[in-house]
DRENDO-1510 file (C-alpha; in Angstrom, 1 decimal, always signed):
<recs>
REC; n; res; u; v; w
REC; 1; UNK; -0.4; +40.6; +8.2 .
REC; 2; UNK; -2.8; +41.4; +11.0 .
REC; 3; UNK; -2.2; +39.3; +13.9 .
REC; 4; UNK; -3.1; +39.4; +17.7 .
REC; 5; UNK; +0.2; +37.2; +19.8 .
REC; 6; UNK; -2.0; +35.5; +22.4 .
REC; 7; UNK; +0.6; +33.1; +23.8 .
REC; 8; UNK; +3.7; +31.8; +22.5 .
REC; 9; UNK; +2.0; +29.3; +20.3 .
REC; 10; UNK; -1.1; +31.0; +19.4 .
REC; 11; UNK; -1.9; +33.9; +17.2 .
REC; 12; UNK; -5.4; +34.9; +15.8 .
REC; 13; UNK; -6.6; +37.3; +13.7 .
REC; 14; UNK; -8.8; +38.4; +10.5 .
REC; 15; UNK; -9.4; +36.9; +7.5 .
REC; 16; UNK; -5.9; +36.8; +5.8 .
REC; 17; UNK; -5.2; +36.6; +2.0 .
REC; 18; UNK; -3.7; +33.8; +0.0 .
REC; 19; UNK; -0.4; +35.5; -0.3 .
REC; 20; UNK; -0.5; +36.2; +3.6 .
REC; 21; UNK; -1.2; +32.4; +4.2 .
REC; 22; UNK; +1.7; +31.6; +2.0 .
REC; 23; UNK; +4.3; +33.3; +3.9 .
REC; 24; UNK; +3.2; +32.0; +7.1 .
REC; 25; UNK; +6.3; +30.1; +7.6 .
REC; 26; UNK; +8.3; +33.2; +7.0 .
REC; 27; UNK; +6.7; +34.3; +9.7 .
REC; 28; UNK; +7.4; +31.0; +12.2 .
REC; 29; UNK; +4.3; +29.4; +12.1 .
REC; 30; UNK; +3.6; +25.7; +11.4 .
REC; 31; UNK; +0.0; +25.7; +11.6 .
REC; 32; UNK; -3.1; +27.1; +10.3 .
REC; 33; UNK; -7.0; +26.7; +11.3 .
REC; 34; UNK; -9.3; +28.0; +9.5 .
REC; 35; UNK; -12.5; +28.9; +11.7 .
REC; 36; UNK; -14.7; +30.2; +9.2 .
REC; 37; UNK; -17.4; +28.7; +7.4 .
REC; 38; UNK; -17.1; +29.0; +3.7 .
REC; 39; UNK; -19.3; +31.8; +2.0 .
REC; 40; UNK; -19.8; +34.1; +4.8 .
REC; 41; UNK; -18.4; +37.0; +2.2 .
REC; 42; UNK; -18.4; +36.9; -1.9 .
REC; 43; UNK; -14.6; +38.0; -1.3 .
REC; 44; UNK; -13.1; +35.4; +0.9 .
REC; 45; UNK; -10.7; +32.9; -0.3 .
REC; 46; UNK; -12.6; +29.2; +1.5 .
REC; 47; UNK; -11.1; +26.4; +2.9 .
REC; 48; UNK; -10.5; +24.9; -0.7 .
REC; 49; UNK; -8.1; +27.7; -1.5 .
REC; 50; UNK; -7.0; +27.8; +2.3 .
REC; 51; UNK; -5.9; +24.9; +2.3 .
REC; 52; UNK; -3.7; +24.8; -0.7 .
REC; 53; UNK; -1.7; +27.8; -0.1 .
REC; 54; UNK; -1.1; +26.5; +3.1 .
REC; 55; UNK; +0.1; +23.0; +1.9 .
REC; 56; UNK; +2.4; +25.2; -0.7 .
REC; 57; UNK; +3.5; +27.2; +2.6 .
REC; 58; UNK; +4.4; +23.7; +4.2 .
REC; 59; UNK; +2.2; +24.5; +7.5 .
REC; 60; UNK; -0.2; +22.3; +8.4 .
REC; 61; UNK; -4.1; +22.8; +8.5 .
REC; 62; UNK; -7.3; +22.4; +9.9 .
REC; 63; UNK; -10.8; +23.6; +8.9 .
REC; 64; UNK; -13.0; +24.3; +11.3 .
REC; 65; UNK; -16.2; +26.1; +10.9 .
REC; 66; UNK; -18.2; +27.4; +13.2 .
REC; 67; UNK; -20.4; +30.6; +14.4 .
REC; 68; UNK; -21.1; +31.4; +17.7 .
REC; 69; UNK; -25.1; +30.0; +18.0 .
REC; 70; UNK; -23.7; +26.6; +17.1 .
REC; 71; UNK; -20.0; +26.4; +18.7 .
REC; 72; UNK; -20.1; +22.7; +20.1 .
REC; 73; UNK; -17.5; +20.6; +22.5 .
REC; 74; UNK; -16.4; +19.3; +19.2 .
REC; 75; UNK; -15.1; +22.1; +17.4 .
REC; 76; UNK; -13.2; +22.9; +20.9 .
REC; 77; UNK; -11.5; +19.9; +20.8 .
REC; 78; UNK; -10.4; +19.6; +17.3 .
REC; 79; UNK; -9.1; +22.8; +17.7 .
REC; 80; UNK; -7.4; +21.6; +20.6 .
REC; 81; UNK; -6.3; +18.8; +18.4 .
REC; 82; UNK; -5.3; +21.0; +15.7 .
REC; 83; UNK; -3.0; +23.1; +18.0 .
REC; 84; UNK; -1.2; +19.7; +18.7 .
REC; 85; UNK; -0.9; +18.2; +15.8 .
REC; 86; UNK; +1.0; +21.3; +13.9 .
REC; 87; UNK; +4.1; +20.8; +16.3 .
REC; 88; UNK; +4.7; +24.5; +16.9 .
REC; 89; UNK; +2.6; +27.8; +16.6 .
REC; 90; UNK; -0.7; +28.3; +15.2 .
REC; 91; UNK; -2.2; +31.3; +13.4 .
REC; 92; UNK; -6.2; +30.9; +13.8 .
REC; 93; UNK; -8.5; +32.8; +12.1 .
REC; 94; UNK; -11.8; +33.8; +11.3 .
REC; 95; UNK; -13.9; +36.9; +9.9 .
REC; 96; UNK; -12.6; +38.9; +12.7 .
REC; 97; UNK; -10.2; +36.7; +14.8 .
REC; 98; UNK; -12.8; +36.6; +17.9 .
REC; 99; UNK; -14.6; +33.2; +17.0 .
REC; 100; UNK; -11.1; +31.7; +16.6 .
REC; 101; UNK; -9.8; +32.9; +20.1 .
REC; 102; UNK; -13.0; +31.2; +21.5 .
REC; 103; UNK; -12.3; +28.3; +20.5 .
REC; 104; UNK; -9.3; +28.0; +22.3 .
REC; 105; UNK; -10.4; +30.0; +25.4 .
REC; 106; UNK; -13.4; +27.9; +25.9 .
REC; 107; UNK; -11.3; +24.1; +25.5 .
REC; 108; UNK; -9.6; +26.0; +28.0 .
REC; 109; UNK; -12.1; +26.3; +30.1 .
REC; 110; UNK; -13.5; +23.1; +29.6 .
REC; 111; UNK; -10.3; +21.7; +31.0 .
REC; 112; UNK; -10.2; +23.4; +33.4 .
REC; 113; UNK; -7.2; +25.7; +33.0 .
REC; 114; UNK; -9.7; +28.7; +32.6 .
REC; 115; UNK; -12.9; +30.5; +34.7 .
REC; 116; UNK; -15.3; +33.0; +33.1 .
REC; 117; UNK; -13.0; +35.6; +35.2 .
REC; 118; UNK; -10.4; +34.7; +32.7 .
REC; 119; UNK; -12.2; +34.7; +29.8 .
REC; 120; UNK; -12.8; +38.2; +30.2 .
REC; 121; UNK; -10.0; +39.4; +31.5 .
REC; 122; UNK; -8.0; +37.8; +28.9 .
REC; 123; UNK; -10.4; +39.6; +25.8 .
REC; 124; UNK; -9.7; +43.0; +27.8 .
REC; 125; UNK; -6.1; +42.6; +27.7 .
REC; 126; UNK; -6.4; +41.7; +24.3 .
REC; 127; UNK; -9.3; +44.3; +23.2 .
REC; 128; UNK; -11.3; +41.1; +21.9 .
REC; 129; UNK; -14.9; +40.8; +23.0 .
REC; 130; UNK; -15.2; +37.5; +24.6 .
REC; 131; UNK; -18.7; +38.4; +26.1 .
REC; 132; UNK; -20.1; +35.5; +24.2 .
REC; 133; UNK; -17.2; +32.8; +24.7 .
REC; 134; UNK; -18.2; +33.5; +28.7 .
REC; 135; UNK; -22.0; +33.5; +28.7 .
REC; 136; UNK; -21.6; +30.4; +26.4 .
REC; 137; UNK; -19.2; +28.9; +29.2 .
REC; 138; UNK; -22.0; +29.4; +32.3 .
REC; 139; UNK; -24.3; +28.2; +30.0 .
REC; 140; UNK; -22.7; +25.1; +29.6 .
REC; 141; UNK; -22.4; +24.4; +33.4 .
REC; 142; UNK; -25.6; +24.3; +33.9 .
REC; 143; UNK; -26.9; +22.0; +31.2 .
REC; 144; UNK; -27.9; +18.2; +32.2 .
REC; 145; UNK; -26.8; +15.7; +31.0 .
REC; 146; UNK; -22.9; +16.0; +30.9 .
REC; 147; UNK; -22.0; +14.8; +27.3 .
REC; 148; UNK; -18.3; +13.3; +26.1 .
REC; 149; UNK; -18.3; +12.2; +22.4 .
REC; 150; UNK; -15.6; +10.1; +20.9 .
REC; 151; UNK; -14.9; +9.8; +17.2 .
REC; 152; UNK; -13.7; +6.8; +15.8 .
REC; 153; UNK; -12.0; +8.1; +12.3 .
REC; 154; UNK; -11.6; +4.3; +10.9 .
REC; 155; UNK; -15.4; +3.8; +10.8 .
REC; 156; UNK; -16.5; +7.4; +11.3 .
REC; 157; UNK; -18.9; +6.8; +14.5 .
REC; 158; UNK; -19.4; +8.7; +17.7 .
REC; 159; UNK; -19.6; +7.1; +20.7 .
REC; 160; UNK; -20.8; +9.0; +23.8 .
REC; 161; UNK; -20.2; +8.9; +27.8 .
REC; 162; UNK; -23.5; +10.9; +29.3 .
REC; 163; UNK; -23.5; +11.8; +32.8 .
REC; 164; UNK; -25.3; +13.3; +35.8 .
REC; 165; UNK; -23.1; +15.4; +37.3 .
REC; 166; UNK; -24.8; +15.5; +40.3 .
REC; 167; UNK; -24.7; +11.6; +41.0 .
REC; 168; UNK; -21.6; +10.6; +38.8 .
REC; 169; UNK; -24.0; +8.0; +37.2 .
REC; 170; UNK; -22.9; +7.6; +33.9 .
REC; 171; UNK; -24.7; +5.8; +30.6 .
REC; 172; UNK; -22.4; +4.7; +27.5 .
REC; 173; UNK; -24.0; +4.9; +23.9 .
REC; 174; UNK; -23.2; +2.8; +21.0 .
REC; 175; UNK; -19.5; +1.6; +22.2 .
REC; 176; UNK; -17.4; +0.5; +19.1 .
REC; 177; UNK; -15.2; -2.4; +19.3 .
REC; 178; UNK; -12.3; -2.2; +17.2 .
REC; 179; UNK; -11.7; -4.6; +14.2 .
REC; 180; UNK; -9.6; -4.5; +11.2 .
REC; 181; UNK; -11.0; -6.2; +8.2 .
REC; 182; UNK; -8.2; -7.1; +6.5 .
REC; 183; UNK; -6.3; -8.5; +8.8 .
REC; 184; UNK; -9.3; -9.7; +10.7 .
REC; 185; UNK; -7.7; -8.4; +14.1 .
REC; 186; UNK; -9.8; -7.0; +17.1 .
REC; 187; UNK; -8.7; -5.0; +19.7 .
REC; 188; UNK; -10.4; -3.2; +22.4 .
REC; 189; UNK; -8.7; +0.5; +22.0 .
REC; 190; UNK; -12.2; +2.7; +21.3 .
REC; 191; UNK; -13.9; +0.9; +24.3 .
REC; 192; UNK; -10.3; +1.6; +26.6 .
REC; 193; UNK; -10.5; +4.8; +25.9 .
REC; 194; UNK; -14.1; +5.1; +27.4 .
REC; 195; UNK; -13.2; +3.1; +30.4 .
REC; 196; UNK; -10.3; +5.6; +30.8 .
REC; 197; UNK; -12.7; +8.6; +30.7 .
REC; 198; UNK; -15.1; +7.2; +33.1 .
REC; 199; UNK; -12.1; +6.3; +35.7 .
REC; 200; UNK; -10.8; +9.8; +35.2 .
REC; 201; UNK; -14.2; +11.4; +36.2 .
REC; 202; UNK; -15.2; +9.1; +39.1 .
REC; 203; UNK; -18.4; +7.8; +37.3 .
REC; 204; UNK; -19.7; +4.8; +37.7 .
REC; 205; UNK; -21.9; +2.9; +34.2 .
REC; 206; UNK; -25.2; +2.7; +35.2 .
REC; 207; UNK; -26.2; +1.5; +31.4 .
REC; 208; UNK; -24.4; -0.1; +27.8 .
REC; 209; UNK; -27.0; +1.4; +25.2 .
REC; 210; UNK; -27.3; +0.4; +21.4 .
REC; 211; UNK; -29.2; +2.5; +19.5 .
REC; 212; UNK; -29.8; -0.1; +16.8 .
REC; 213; UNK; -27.1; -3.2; +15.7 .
REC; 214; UNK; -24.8; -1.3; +13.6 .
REC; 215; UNK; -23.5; -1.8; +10.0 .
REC; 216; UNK; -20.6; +0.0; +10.0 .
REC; 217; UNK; -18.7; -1.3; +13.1 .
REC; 218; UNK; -18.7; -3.8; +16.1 .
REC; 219; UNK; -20.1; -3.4; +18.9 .
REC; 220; UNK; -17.9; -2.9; +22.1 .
REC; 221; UNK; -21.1; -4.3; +24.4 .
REC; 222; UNK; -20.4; -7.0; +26.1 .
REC; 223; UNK; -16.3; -6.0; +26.4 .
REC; 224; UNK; -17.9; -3.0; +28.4 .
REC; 225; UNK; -20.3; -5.5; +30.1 .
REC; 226; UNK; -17.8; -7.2; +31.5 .
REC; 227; UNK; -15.5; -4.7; +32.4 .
REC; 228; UNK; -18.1; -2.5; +34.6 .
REC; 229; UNK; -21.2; -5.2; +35.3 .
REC; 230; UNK; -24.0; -2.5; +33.9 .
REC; 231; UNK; -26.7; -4.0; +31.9 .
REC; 232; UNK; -26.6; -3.6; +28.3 .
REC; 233; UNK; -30.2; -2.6; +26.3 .
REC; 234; UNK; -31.7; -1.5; +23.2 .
REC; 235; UNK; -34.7; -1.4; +21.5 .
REC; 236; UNK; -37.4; -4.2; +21.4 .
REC; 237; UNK; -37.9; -4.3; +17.6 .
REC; 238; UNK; -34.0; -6.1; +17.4 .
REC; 239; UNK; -36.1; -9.2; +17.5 .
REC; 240; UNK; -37.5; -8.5; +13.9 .
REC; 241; UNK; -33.9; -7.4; +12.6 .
REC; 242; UNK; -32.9; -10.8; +14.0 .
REC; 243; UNK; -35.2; -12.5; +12.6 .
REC; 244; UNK; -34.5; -10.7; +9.5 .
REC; 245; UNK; -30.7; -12.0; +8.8 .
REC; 246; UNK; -30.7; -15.2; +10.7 .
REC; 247; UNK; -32.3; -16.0; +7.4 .
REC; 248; UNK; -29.6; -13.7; +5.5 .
REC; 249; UNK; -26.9; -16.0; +7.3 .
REC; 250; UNK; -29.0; -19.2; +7.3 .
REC; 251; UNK; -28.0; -18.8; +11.0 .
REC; 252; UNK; -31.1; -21.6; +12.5 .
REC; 253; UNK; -29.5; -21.5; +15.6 .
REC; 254; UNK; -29.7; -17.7; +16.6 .
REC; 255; UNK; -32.0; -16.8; +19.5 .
REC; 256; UNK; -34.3; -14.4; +17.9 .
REC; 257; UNK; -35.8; -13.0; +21.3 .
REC; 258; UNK; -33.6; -10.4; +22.0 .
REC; 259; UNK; -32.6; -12.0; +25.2 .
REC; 260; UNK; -28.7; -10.8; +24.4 .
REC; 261; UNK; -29.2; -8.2; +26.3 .
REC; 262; UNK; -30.3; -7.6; +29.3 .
REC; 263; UNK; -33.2; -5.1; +28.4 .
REC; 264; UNK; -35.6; -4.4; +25.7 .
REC; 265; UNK; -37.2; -1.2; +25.6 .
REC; 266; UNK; -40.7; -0.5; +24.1 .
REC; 267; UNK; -41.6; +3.1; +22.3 .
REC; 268; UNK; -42.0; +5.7; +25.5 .
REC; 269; UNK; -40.1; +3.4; +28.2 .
REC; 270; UNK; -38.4; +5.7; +30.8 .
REC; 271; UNK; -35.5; +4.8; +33.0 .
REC; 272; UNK; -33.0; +7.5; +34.5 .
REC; 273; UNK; -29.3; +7.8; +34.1 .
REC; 274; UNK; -28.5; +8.9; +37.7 .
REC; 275; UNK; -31.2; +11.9; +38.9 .
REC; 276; UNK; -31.7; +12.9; +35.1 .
REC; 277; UNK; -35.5; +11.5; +33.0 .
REC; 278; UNK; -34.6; +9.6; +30.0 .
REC; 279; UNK; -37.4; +7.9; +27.9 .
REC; 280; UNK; -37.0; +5.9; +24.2 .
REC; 281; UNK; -38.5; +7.0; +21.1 .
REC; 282; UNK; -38.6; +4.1; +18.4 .
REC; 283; UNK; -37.3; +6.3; +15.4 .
REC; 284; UNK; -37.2; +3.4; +12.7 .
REC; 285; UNK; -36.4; +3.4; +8.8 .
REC; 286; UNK; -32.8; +3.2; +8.8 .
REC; 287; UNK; -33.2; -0.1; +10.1 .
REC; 288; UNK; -36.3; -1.9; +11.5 .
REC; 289; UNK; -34.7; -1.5; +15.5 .
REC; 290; UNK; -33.7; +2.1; +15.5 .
REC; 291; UNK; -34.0; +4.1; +18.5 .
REC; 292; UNK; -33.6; +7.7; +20.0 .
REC; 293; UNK; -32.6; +8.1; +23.4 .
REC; 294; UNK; -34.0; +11.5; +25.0 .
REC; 295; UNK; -31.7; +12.0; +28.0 .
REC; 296; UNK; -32.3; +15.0; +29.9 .
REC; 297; UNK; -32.3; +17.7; +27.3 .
REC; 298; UNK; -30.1; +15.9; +24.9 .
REC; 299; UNK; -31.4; +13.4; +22.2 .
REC; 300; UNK; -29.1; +10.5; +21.0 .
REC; 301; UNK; -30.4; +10.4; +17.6 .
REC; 302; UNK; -28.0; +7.3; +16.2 .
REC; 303; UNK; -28.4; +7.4; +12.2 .
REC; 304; UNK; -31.4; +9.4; +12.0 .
REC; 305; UNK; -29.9; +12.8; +11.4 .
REC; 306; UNK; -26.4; +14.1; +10.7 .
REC; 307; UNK; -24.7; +16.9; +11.2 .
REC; 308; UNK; -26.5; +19.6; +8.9 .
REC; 309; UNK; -24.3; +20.1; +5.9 .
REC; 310; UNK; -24.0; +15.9; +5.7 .
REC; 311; UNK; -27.9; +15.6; +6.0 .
REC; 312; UNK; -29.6; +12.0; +7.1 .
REC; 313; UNK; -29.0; +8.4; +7.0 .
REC; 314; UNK; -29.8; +6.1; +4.3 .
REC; 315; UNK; -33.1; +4.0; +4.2 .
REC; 316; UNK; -32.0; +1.2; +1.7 .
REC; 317; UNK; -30.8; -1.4; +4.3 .
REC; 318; UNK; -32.6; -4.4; +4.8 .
REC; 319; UNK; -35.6; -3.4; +6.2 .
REC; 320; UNK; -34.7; +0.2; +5.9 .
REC; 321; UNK; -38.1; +2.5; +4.4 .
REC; 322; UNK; -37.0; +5.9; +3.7 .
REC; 323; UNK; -41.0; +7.0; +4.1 .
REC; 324; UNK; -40.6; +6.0; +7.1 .
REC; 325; UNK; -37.5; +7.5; +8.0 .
REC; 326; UNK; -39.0; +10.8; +7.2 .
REC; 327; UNK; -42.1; +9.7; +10.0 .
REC; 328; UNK; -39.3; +9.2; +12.4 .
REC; 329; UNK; -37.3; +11.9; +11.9 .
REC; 330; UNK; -40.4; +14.6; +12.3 .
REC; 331; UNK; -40.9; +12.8; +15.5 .
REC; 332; UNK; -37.3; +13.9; +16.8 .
REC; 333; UNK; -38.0; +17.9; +15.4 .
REC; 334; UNK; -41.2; +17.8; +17.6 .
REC; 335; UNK; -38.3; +17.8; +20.4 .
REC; 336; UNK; -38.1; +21.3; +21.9 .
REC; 337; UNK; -36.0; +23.9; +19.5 .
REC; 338; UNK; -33.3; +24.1; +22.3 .
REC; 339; UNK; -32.6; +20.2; +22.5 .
REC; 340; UNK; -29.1; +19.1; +22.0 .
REC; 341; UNK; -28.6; +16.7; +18.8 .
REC; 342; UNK; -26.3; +13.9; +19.2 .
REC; 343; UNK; -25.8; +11.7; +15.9 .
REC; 344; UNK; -24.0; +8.7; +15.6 .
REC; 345; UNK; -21.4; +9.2; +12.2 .
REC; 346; UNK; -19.9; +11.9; +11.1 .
REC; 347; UNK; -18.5; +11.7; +7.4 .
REC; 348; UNK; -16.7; +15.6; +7.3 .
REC; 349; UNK; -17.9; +17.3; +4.4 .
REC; 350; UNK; -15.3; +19.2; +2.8 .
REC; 351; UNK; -12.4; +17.7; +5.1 .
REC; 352; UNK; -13.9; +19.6; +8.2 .
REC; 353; UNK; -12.8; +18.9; +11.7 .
REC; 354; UNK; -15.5; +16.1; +13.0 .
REC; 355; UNK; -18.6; +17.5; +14.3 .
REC; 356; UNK; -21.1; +15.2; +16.3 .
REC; 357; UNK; -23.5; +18.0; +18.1 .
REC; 358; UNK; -26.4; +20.0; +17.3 .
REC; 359; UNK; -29.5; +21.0; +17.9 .
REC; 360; UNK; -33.2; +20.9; +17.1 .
REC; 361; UNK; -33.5; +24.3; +16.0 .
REC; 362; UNK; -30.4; +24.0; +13.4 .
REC; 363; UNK; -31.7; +21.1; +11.8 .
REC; 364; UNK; -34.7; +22.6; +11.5 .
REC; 365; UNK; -33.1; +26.2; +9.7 .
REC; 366; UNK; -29.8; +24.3; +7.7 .
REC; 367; UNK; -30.4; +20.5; +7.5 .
REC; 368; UNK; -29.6; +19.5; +3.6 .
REC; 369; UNK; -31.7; +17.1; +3.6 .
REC; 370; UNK; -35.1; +18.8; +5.2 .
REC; 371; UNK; -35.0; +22.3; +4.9 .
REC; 372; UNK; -37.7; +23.4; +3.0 .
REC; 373; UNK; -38.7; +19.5; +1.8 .
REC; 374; UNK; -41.5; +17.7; +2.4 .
REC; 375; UNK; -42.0; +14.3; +2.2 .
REC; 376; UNK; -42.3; +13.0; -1.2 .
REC; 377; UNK; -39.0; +15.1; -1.8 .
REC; 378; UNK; -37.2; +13.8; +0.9 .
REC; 379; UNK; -38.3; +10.2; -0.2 .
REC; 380; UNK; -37.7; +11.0; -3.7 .
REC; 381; UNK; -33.9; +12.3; -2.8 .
REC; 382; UNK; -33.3; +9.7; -0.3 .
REC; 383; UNK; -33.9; +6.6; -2.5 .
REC; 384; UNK; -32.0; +8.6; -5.7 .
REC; 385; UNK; -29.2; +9.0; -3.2 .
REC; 386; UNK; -29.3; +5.3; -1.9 .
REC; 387; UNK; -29.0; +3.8; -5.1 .
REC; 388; UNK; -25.6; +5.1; -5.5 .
REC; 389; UNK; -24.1; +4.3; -2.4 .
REC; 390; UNK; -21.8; +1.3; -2.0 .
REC; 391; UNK; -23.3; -1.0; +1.3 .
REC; 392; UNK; -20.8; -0.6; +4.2 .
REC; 393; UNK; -17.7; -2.2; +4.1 .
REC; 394; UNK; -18.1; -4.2; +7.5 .
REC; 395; UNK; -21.7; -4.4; +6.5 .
REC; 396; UNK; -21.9; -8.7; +7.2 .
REC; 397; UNK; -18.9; -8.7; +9.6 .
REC; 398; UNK; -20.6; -6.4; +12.1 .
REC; 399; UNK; -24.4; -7.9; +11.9 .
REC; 400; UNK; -23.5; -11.1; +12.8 .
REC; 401; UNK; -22.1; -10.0; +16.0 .
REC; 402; UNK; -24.4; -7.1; +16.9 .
REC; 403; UNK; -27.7; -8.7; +16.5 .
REC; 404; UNK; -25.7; -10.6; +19.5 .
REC; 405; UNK; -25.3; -7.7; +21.2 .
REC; 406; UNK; -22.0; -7.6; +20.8 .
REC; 407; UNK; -20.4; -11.5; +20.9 .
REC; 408; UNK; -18.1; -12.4; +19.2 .
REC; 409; UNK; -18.7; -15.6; +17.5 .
REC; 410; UNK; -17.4; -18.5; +20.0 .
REC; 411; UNK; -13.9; -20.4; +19.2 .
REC; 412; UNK; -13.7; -23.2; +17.2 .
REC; 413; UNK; -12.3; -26.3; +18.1 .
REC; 414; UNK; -8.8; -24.7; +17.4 .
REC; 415; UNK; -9.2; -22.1; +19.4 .
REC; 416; UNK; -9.6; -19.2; +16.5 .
REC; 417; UNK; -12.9; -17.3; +16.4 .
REC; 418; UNK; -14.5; -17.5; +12.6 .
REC; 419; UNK; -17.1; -15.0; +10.8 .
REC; 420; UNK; -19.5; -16.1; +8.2 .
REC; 421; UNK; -20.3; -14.4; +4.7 .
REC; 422; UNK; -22.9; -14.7; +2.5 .
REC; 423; UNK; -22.3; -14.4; -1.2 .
REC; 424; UNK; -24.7; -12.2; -3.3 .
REC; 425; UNK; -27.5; -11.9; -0.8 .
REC; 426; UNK; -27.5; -8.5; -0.7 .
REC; 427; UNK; -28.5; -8.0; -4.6 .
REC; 428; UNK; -28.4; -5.1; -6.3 .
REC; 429; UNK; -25.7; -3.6; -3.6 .
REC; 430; UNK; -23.6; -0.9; -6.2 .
REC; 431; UNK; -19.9; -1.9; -6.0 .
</recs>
């Protein structure tokens, strides 16, 4: 088996066969990644097969795919993850072994435990070219904003800390506030873990942005609110989604004016997140209040746009249009090609490492959903698709609290905080 020993717990090398992954173990490991997407050659084995003879070799894996145009933070950091998780050493691979040892050189670097210097000099003492893995890395330094994504596996949505370096100014996007349905427990562990991040790295929160009042989880709003004074905001259209399921809860008492938070932004509003331009694009279709955030030269596209093997959003909420969808989403691709993509779920097709980041130009080439469609084909696969899709499990706990901008409902007269549910108002929802 063809290896290259770059530390005591890391080995990479080519593409190995089945048999080879099997005796992996024999060999002392008790993890695999697999760094290559699948299909790059008729003759490899893919992550399917990967990842069986590894669970028949008793190592543990991870499946991260990647080539070098569109390496992201995110596959650093799950291989980071990866490394920890299998308890002991780690054979990486990939076609060749080099886009597996920059992964790990460049979450290295990241953290600061490595330079471009010692990128280099570590691919000459190895006879790897990590050319690519250092031009990538300078690259990096210079872009504005600074972006830190956060995956929440229990709900699948990416929550973001973007920062001007320069000033320490910092904006939070789409905070998720932790809560257990079945139990009906909250706890404030996602939001923490942002806090944490921002103490580590001296910023200070200059903004709490929604990018629409999520289905899918809580919002973490006004914990963060509280916890750092910065004004929270979203789009002005959340008056029409409020208006929209006060009726849905019979709710006559909700203030449908937005005023929950403490800005409403109209289509092409600009504010600044420290030194850096931001402006708002009004990108609606998924819901009637969805917004893109252009920061700098990254766009927080919400759910607009996924990563490109998982596609786009769905249209078929209330007041979702998926014609309209399409409108919005050709209004993010007019963003230059080189603009950073940052989407707000991240399902992991084929059980890949979670991937939040990519650009305008990718979508463009690869997106599942648009490449090579127009719009009566995108509308046509968009409402096919939606039919089939069960509503969100936290659908009517979350709404009720983020068309509040995050409240929680106030405590009854025993103390104890109570959600309300609706029976069969959302007809025609599949099971």
């Amino acid at each position: 088996m063809t290896m290259i020993r770059v530390n005591d717990v890391l080995s990479v090398g080519p593409q190995p066969s089945i048999s080879e992954i099997r005796s992996l173990a024999f060999h002392g490991f008790a993890g695999m990644i697999n760094a290559r997407p699948d299909e790059e050659e008729a003759s490899q084995p893919g992550n399917a097969a990967e990842r069986e003879a590894a669970g028949h070799a008793d190592v543990s894996y991870a499946f991260i795919p990647v080539t070098m145009p569109t390496i992201t933070e995110a596959d650093m950091w799950a291989f980071q993850a990866a490394m920890a998780d299998a308890g002991g050493p780690v054979f990486a691979h990939c076609k060749t072994g080099t886009r597996a040892l920059t992964l790990y050189v460049l979450g290295e670097a990241l953290d600061g435990r490595m330079s471009s210097q010692d990128i280099a000099a570590l691919g000459l003492k190895l006879g790897i070219d990590l050319s690519a893995a250092s031009r990538w890395f300078e690259a990096h330094r210079q872009l504005r904003p600074e972006v830190k994504g956060f995956f929440d596996p229990r709900t699948g949505s990416v929550q973001y800390v973007v920062s001007d370096p320069d000033t320490r100014k910092c904006a939070i996007v789409d905070p998720v506030l932790d809560f257990d349905e079945k139990s009906g427990a909250t706890t404030t562990r996602n939001a923490d873990a942002l806090l944490s991040y921002v103490a580590e790295n001296g910023l200070s929160v200059e903004w709490i942005l929604d990018t629409h009042p999520h289905a899918d989880h809580l919002s973490a709003a006004q914990y963060l609110k509280q916890k750092t004074g910065a004004p929270t905001a979203i789009g002005a259209p959340v008056v029409d989604v409020q208006r929209l399921w006060r009726g849905i809860y019979n709710w006559p008492e909700l203030r449908v004016d937005g005023s929950q938070w403490d800005r409403l932004f109209s289509d092409g509003d600009t504010f600044k997140v420290g030194s850096i331009a931001a402006r708002v694009m009004f990108s609606p279709g998924h819901t009637l209040a969805s917004i893109t955030y252009v920061i700098g030269n990254a766009a927080f596209v919400h759910d607009t746009i996924f990563m490109p093997d998982s596609g786009t959003a769905r249209a078929d909420f209330p007041g979702g249009d998926a014609r309209i969808l399409w409108k919005s989403i050709q209004n993010i691709l007019e963003l230059p090609d080189e603009t950073r993509l940052f989407t707000g779920h991240d399902y992991q097709p084929g059980g890949r490492a979670p991937k939040w980041e990519s650009t305008v130009g990718e979508q463009k080439r690869a997106n599942a959903h648009l490449a090579g469609v127009d719009e009566e084909a995108f509308a046509g696969l968009r409402v096919a698709r939606d039919r089939t899709l069960p509503m969100p499990k936290l659908i009517l706990h979350a709404l009720q609290v983020n068309i509040q901008a995050g409240r929680l409902p106030e405590p009854e007269a025993n103390g104890t905080r109570y959600l309300k549910f609706p029976l069969d108002a959302l007809q025609g929802a599949v099971w």
